[in-house]
Steps between C-alpha positions, in 0.01 A plus 500: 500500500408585884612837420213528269256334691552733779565833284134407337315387815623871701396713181132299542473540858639898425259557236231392806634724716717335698855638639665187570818642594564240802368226218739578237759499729419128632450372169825629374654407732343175444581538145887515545534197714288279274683645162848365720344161552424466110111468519231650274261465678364529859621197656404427873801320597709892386217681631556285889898531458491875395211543768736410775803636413664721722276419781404233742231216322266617789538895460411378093197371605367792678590740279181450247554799294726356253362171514112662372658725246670201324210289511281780371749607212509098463144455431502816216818292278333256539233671233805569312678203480535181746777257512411139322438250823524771746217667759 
């Protein structure tokens, strides 16, 4: 289902004229590491776990990159469909 999400949020951002070649990197890269964990949706216990993997919790944290284009691919699913309970 994240596969969709994001496949449908980068043709929208495309169709506006957007590259988003560093963006569709992060989010599927993003994508694979939340599909191993099971989830179907955006989850911000995966997204702090996959945010910091392979690096230090402080290099994580100022790195923003990664951390924007979640949120910002976050707030378009959620238009498209939002986990029962969850923010």
């Amino acid at each position: 289902m994240l596969t969709q999400a994001v496949d449908a949020y980068l043709a929208i951002r495309r169709a506006a004229g957007f590259q988003l070649n560093e963006t569709e990197r992060i989010l599927r890269d993003f994508v694979a590491f939340a599909d191993a964990a099971n989830d179907t949706f955006i989850r911000t216990p995966t997204v702090l776990a996959w945010a910091v993997k392979g690096r230090s919790p402080q290099a994580a944290l100022t790195h923003e990159r990664p951390g924007r284009t979640i949120a910002g691919c976050r707030c378009h699913f959620r238009g498209w469909k939002q986990a029962p309970g969850r923010g």
